[in-house]
Each structure stands twice: as structure tokens, then as C-alpha cells.
C-alpha positions as CSV (number, residue, x, y, z in Angstrom):
1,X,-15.6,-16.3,-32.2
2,X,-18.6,-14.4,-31.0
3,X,-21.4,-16.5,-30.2
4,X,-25.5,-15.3,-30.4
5,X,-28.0,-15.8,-27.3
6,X,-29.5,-18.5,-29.4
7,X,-27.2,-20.9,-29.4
8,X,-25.9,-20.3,-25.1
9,X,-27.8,-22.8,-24.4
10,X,-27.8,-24.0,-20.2
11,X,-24.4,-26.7,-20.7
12,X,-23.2,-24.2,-22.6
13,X,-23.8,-21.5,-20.2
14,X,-22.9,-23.4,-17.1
15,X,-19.2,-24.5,-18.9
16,X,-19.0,-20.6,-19.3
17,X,-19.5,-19.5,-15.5
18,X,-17.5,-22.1,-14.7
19,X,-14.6,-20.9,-16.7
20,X,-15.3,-17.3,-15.7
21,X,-15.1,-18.1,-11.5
22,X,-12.2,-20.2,-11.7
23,X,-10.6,-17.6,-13.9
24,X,-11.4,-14.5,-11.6
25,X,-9.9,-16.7,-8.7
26,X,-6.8,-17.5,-10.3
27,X,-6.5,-13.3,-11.5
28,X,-7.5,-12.7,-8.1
29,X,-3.6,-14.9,-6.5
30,X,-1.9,-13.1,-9.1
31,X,-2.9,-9.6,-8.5
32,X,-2.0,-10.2,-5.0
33,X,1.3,-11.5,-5.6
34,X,2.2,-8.7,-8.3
35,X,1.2,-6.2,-5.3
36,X,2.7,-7.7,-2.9
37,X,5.8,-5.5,-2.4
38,X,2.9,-2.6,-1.4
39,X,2.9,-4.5,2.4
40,X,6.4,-6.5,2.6
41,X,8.0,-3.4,0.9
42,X,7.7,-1.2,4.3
43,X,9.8,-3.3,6.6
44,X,12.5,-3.8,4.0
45,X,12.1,-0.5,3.2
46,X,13.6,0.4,7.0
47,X,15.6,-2.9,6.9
48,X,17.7,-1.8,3.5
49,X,17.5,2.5,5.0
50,X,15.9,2.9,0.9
51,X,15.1,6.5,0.1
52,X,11.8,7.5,-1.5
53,X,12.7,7.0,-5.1
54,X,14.3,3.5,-4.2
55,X,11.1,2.5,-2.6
56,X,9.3,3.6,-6.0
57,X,11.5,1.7,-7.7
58,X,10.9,-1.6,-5.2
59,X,7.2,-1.3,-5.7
60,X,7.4,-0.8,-8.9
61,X,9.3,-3.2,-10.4
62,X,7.4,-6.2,-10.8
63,X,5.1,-4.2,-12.5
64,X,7.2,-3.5,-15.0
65,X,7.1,-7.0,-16.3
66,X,3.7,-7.5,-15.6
67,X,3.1,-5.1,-18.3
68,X,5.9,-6.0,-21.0
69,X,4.7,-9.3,-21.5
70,X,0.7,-7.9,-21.7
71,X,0.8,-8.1,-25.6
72,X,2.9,-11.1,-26.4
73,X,0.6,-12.9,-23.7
74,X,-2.6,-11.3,-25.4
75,X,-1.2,-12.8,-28.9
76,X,-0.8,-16.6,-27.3
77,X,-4.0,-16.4,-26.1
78,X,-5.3,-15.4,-29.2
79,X,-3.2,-18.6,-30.9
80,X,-2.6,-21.4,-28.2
81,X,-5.9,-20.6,-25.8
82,X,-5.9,-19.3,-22.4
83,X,-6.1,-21.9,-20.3
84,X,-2.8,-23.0,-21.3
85,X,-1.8,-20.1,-21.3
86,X,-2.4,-19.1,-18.1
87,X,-1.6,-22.3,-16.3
88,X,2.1,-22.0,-18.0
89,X,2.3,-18.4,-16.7
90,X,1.2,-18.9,-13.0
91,X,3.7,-22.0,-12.6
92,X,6.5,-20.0,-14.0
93,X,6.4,-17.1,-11.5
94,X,6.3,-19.9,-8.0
95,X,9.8,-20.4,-8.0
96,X,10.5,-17.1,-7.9
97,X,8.0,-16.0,-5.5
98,X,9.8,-18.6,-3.1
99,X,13.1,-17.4,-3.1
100,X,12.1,-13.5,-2.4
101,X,11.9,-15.1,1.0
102,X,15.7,-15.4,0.9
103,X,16.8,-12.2,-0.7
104,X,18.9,-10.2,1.4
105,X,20.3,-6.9,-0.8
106,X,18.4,-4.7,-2.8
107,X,19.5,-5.9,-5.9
108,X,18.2,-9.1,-4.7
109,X,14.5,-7.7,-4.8
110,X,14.9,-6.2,-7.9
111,X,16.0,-9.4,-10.0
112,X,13.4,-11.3,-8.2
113,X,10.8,-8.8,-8.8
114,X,11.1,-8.8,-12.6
115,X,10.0,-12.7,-12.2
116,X,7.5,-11.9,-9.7
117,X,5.9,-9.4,-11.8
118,X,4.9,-12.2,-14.7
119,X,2.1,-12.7,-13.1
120,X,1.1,-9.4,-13.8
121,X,0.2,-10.4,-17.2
122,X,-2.5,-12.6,-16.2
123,X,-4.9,-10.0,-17.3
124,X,-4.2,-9.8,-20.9
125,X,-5.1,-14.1,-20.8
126,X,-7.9,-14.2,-18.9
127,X,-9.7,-10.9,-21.0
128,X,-10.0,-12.7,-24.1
129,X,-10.4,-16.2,-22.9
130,X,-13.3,-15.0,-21.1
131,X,-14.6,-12.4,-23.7
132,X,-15.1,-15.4,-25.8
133,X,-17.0,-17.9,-23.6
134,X,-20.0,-15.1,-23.4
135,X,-22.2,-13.6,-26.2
136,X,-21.4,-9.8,-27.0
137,X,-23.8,-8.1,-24.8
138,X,-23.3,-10.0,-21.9
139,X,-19.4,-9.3,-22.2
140,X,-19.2,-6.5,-20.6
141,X,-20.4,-7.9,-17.4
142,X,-18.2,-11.1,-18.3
143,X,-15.3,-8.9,-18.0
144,X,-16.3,-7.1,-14.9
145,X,-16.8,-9.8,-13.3
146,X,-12.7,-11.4,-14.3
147,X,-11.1,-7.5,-13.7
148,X,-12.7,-7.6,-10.1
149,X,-9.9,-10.2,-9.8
150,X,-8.2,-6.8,-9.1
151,X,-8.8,-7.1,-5.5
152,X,-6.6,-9.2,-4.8
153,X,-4.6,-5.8,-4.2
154,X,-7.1,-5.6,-1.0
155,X,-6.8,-9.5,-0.1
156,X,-2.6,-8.8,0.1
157,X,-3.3,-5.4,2.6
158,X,-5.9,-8.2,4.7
159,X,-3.3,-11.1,4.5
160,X,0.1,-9.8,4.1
161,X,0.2,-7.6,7.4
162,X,-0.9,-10.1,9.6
163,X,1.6,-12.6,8.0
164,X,4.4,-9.9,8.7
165,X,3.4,-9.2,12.3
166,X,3.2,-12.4,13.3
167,X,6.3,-14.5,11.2
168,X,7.9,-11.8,9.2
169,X,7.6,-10.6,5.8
170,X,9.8,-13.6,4.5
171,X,7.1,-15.9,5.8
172,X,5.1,-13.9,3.2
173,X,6.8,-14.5,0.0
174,X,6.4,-18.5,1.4
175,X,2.6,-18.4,1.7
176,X,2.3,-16.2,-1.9
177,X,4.2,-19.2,-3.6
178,X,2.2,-22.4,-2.1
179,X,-1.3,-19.8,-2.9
180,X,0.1,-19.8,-6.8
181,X,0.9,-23.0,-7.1
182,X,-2.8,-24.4,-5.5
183,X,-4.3,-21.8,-7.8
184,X,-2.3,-23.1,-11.0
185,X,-3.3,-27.0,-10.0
186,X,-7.5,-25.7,-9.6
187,X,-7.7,-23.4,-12.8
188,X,-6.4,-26.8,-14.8
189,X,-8.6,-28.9,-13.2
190,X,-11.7,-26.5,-13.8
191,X,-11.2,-24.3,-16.7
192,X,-12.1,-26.0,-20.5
193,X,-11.1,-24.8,-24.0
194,X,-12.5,-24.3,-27.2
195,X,-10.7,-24.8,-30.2
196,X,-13.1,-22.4,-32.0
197,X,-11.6,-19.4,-29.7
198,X,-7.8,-19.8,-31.4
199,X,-7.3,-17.5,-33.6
200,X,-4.5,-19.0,-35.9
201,X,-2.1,-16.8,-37.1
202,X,1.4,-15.4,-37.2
203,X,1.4,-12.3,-36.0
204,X,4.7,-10.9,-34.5
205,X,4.9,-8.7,-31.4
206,X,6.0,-5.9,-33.7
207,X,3.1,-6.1,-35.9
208,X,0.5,-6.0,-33.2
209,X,2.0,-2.8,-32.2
210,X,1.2,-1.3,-35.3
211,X,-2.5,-0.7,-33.4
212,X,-1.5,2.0,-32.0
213,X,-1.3,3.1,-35.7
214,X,-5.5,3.6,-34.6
215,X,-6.0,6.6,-33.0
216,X,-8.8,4.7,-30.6
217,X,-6.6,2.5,-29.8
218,X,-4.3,5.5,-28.4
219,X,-7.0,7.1,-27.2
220,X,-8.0,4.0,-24.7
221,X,-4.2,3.4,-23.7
222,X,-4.6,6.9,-22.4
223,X,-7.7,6.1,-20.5
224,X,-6.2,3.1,-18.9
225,X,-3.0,4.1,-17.6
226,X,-5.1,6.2,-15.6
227,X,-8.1,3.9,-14.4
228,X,-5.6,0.9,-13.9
229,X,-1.9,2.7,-13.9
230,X,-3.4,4.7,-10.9
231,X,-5.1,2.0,-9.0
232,X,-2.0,-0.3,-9.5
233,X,0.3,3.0,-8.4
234,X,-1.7,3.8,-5.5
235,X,-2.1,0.2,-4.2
236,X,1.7,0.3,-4.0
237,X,1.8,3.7,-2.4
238,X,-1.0,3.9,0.0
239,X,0.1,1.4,2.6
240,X,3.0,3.6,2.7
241,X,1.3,7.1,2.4
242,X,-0.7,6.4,5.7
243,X,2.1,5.2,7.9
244,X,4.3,8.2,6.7
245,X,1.2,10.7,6.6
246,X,-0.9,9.9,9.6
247,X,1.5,8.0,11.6
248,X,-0.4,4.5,11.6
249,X,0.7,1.2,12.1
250,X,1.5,-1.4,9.2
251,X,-2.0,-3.3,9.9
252,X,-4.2,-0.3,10.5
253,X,-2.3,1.5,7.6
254,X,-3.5,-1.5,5.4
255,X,-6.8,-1.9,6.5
256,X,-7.6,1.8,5.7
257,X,-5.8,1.4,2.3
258,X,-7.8,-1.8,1.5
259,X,-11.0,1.0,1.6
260,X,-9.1,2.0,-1.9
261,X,-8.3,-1.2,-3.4
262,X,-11.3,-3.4,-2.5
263,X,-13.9,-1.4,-4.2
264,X,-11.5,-0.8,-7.3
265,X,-11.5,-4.4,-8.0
266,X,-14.7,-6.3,-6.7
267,X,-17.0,-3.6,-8.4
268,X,-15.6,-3.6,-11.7
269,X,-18.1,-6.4,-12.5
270,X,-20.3,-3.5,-11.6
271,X,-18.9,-1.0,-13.8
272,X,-19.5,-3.6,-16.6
273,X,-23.1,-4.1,-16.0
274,X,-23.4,0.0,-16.5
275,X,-21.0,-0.4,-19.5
276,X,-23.1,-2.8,-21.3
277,X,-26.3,-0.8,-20.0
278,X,-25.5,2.7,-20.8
279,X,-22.3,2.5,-23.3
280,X,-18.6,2.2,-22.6
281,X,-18.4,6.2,-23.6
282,X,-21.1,7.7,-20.9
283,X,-19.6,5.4,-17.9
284,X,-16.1,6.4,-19.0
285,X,-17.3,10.7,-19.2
286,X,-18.1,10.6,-15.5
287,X,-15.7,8.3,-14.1
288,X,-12.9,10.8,-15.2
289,X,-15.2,13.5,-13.6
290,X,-15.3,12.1,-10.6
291,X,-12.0,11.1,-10.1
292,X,-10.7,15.2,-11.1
293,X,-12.7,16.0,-8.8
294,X,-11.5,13.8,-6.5
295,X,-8.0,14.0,-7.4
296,X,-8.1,18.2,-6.9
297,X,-8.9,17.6,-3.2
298,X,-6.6,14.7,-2.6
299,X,-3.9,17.2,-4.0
300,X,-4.2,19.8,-1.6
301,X,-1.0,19.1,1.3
302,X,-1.2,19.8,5.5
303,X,-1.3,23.5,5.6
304,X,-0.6,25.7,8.3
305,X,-1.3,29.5,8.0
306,X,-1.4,32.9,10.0
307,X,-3.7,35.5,8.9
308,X,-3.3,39.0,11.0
309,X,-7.0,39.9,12.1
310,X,-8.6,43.2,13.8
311,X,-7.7,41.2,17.2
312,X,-4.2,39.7,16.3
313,X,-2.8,36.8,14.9
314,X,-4.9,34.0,14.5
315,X,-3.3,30.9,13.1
316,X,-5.6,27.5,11.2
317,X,-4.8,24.5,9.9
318,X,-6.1,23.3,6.5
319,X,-5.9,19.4,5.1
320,X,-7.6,16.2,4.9
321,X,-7.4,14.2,8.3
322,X,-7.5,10.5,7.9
323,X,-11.2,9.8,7.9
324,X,-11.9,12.3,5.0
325,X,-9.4,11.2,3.2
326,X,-10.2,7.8,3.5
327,X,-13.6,8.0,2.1
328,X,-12.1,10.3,-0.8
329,X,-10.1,7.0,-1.3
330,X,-12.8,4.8,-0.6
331,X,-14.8,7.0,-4.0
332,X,-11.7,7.4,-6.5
333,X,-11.6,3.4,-6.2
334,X,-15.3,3.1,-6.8
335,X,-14.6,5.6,-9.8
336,X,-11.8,3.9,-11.1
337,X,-13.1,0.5,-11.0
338,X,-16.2,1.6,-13.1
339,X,-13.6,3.3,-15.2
340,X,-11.1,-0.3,-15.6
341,X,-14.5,-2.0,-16.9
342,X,-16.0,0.5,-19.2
343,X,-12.5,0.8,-20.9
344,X,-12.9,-2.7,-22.3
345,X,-16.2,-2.4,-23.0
346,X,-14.7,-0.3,-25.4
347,X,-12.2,-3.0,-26.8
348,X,-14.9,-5.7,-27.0
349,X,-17.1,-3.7,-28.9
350,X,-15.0,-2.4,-31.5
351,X,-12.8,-5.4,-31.6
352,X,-14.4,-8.4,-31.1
353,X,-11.8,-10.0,-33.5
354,X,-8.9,-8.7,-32.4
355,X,-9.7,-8.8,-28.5
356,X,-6.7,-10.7,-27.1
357,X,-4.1,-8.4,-29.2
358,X,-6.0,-5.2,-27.9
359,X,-6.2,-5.9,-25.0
360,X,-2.6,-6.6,-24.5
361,X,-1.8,-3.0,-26.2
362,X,-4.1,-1.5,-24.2
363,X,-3.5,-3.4,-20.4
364,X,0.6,-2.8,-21.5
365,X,-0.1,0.8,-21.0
366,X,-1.9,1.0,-18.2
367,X,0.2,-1.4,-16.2
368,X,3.4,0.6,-17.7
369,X,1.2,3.7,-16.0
370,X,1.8,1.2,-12.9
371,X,5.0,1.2,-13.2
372,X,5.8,4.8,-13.6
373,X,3.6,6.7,-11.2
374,X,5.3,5.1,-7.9
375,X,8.9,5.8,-9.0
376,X,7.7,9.6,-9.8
377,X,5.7,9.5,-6.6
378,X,8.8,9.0,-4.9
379,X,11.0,11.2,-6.8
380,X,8.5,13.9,-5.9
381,X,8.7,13.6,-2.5
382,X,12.1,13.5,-2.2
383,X,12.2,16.7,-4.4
384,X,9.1,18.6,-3.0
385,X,8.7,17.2,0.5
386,X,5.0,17.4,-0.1
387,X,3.6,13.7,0.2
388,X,0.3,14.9,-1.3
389,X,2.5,15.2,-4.5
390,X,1.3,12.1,-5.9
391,X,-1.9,13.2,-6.2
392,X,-1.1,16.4,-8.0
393,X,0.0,14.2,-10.5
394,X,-2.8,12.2,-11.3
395,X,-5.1,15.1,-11.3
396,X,-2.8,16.7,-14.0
397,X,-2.8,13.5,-15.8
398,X,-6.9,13.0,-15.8
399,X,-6.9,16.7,-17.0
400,X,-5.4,14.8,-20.5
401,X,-8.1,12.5,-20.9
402,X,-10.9,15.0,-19.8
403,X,-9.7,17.4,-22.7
404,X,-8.9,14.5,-25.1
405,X,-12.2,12.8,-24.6
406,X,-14.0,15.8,-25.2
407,X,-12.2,17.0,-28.3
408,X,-12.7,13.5,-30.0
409,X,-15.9,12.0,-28.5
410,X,-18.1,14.5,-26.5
411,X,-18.6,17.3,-28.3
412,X,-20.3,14.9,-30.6
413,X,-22.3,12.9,-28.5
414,X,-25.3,13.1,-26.0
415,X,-23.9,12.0,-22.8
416,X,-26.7,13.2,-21.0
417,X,-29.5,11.6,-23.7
418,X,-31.8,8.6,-23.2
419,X,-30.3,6.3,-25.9
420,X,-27.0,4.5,-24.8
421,X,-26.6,3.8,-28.4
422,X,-26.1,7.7,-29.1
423,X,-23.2,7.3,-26.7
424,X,-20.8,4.6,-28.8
425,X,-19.4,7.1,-31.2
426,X,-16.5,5.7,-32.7
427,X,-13.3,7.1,-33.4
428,X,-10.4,7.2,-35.4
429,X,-11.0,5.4,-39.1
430,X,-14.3,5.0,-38.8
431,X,-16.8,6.2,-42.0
432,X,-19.5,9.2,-41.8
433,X,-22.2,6.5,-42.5
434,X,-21.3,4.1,-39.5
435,X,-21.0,7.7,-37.3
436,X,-23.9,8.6,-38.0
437,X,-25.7,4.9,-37.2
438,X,-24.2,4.9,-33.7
439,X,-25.9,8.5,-33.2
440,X,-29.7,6.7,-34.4
């Protein structure tokens, strides 16, 4: 139920922050244990003698699951509430979390994984059982401010190396467990509900599907498996990138790959502000921009080259070293973080009834983009050779959405204008008349 400025009064407004920190905190354990095979994933890697494409398929297991469960998790919320919910779904994944520490084949990790990765879902909960503790034009911001809950892909590169180093990475699967189950016991004991958030009904899994039916609705999957699928894909993959690439040690390797993943989560809240400020649309125009552009450099592999000059021979070198590189990183995350929040801006403007379903449809893709882009990272370097073949493919990928959100959206808007209103154009089955009220 949407609720006006008029009636947030301070209790209510204080019950609401309350709900929202505890709720980025417990997102925040979660994302870190559904990353956590992009640290603990190197030494078994070398332990097990797994192949590129195996160590795709390692990473990107748990993140398989993480994203199946997305919509039937948005359609509780929408019916039980999300702080049941989300306490049942954190408790669940402990157990399994544990016993990684005590896997020994590789079939062991993948089983295990599948569990692990529940606690990817924690996103589709804590969207709408935040959305609806906070008016619509401060939900933007709301939801920034829960997504940044996606560093907790930067607190594993901080924690987990320095766990492995020191006790190995078995001791790591330990500490994850006892982090989830404190953060289960502290989002009961400080979260609330509101029966007039449930949104009674008997909607199937297979009916909510029918969404995609909406051509926005497509349209934003599309979006997302690029702004989170890639940040989830290269989280996995970076840690590994830089010890392959540049040579690096598993700690300074994750310390330079947190410069990716801790500004793609923490400033989502960021990217909501501007969402809610400027419109969903405009944020979303440039992030893509930025990130192609991005993208086309990152793409470009160690090159070595002999010209023959007027005095002989003369042989260069061309490719990123690891400082440039780095802060390439360090700007696609900014990008893509903006990108993660002004994505559901979209959602929670166009369907603030419908948020928790959405938003499962929606977070399913992107986290099935998770799951996809490390095992075809991998394939591609065992095929090409080329390590900077991961990148080729997201810059082919964001060439999609450039195109797709020009043909349905830009040409028809003023991205460059004064009025964020002018920017909100609906797609899809909306009428001329409402068209032509989001241009006034």
C-alpha cells in the first residue's frame, strides 16, 4: 500500500529507517555469502586442478539458485510479508554454508552451492518489504539505500582472503555460517510488519510469469542482467582475472577487485537519489553509455606488435596495466550501481502494486545474467586464450540495450531537457493520452 508524505509522521518514519538498516545489513551477509566462491573458489580451484569452464561453473552455481527462487520469493513477500520471509530464508541457507567447510570433490561444491545460493534471493524480499515502508518519491532512495547491500561482494574480497591466509578457506565457509545465523537472530529482533503491506492473493509462479507478457517488463529484464548480471559475473571473476592477468597475490588480487565491487554496491543508494531526482530513464541513458564505453577499452587484450620503420624494426606493446585498469573498474562499478538503482526506480513507478512480483521477474533475470556470464567467461578463455574475452562480451551485450532503449524510449524523449518528468516515458501498453502527460 503506498503511503502519502502526510500521514509519515516521525514514529512512523523512525519504524521505517529502522526496518530499512536492519534490512540492508541482513542483504549486505547474504550477498557475501552468495559471492563467496569469488575468493575460496581460487585455492580449490588449484586444489581440484578445475579448468576454466569448471571454475565458471563453481562460481556460478550458487547463483543459479539465487535467481530461480527470485519470483516465488517476490510472490511470499507480496502474501506472507518480508520479514518472515526473509528470516525463513537466511536460516535455511546456515546449515549448508557449514558443511561447504567439509566438502572435498567437486560435486561436493556443486550440491552445496545450490543451497548456498538461496540466499541470493534475499533481494526480491527485502525490495518490496522496503518499497512499502516509504512514500513513492522517497522510494527510490529507499531502495538505493537496501541494493547497496550489494557490497557485501566487497566485504567477502576484505574478509575472505585474510580468513584463507591465515586458517584456510574451510575456516571460511565456518565464519559465513555463524555471520548468517547472527544476522537471521538481529533482523527478527529489529525489523516490524504491517499487515496492510500483504497483498492477499493466489497467484501461481506460472501466472506471474505472464509479465513478461509486458513488453517493459522485458525491456527492464534486459537492463538488469546487465547492471546486476555483470556486477554479480565480474565479482566472481575478478579476483581470479587479476591473479591470472597481472600475477598478484590472492589478498592484493582482492583488494584491487574490491575497487569494482564496493562502489557497485554502497552507491546504489546514490544512484537512487538521481533516479528519483532526474527519472529512472535519463540515469539509466548514461549509465549504459558509460559502461560501452568502458566496456570497449576493457575489451582490448595485451598486445604485442612489430611495425617495420625507415630505421628497422621497432616493436610496442599495447594493453591496460593494472593501475588503468583498475580505475576502468573502479568507474564501470560506479556506472553499474547507478544503473542497479535506476532499474527499479522503473519498477516502483510503474508498478507500485505489483512491486514484489516485478521485482522477482525482473532480479530472476539479472541474477540468471549472473549465472551465465562466468561459465561463458570461462568457456571463452579456454576457447580463445584471450582473458580480456569477458569483457568483449559485455560490451556486445550493452550494445542490445543501447539500441533497444533508443528504439523504444529515446527517440521519444528529452534526455538532455530540464524536466525529469519529460524523461518517464512509458512503454509497452500504455495509452497516447498518458504518453503524452509524462512528456508535460
Amino acid at each position: 500500500m503506498t503511503q502519502t508524505t502526510a500521514v509519515w509522521d516521525a514514529a512512523r518514519r523512525r519504524q521505517s529507517w529502522s526496518v530499512l538498516a536492519v534490512s540492508t545489513v541482513a542483504f549486505t551477509v547474504c550477498f557475501m555469502v552468495w559471492m563467496m566462491f569469488g575468493v575460496i573458489g581460487i585455492p580449490i580451484r588449484k586444489e581440484l586442478h578445475l579448468n576454466e569452464t569448471e571454475f565458471g561453473m563453481l562460481a556460478a552455481l550458487p547463483v543459479l539458485t539465487g535467481s530461480l527462487v527470485r519470483v516465488p520469493l517476490g510472490i511470499w513477500t507480496d502474501r506472507y510479508g518480508g520479514r518472515l520471509v526473509m528470516d525463513v530464508l537466511m536460516l535455511v541457507t546456515v546449515p549448508a554454508i557449514w558443511l561447504m567447510s567439509y566438502a572435498t570433490a567437486y560435486w561436493h561444491f556443486l550440491v552445496l552451492g545450490l543451497f548456498v545460493g538461496l540466499a541470493g534471493g534475499a533481494f526480491s524480499v527485502g525490495t518490496p518489504y522496503v518499497a512499502r515502508w516509504f512514500p513513492q518519491e522517497r522510494r527510490g532512495l529507499a531502495m538505493g539505500i537496501f541494493g547497496a547491500g550489494n557490497s557485501g561482494a566487497a566485504v567477502n574480497k576484505f574478509v575472505a582472503p585474510a580468513i584463507v591466509v591465515a586458517f584456510g578457506w574451510g575456516m571460511v565457509a565456518q565464519v559465513y555460517a555463524l555471520a548468517m545465523l547472527a544476522a537471521a537472530v538481529l533482523f527478527w529482533l529489529v525489523s516490524a510488519s504491517d499487515p496492510s503491506h500483504l497483498v492477499p492473493n493466489q497467484t501461481r509462479f506460472v501466472d506471474q510469469l505472464k509479465a513478461l507478457k509486458d513488453p517493459r517488463v522485458l525491456k527492464y529484464c534486459q537492463y538488469y542482467s546487465i547492471v546486476f548480471g555483470g556486477y554479480v559475473a565480474l565479482s566472481l571473476w575478478m579476483v581470479h582475472y587479476y591473479v591470472d592477468e597481472y600475477g598478484l597475490d590472492i589478498r592484493s588480487a582482492a583488494l584491487l577487485a574490491a575497487c569494482f565491487s564496493l562502489p557497485g554496491g554502497i552507491l546504489r543508494a546514490v544512484g537512487g537519489g538521481l533516479s528519483d531526482r532526474y527519472g529512472a530513464h535519463r540515469v539509466t541513458w548514461w549509465v549504459m553509455w558509460v559502461s560501452w564505453i568502458c566496456l570497449f577499452v576493457l575489451s582490448y587484450p595485451q598486445t604485442d606488435f612489430t611495425i617495420a620503420s625507415v630505421s628497422g624494426p621497432k616493436s610496442f606493446h599495447l594493453g591496460l596495466n593494472v593501475v588503468w585498469f583498475t580505475v576502468l573498474m573502479f568507474v564501470l562499478g560506479i556506472a553499474f550501481a547507478f544503473g542497479k538503482a535506476s532499474v527499479f526506480k522503473y519498477i516502483g513507478d510503474e508498478f507500485p502494486q505489483n512491486i514484489g512480483a516485478i521485482s522477482g521477474i525482473v532480479g530472476l533475470a539479472g541474477g540468471l545474467g549472473g549465472f551465465v556470464l562466468p561459465i561463458l567467461f570461462g568457456l571463452l578463455v579456454d576457447l580463445t586464450g584471450v582473458r580480456s574475452s569477458a569483457f568483449m562480451l559485455l560490451y556486445g551485450v550493452v550494445w542490445v540495450s543501447l539500441v533497444w532503449m533508443y528504439l523504444t524510449e529515446v527517440r521519444r524523449t528529452d534526455v538532455m531537457g530540464r524536466n525529469p518528468a519529460a524523461s518517464q516515458v512509458r512503454t509497452g501498453p500504455a495509452t497516447d493520452a498518458h504518453q503524452a502527460g509524462a512528456r508535460s
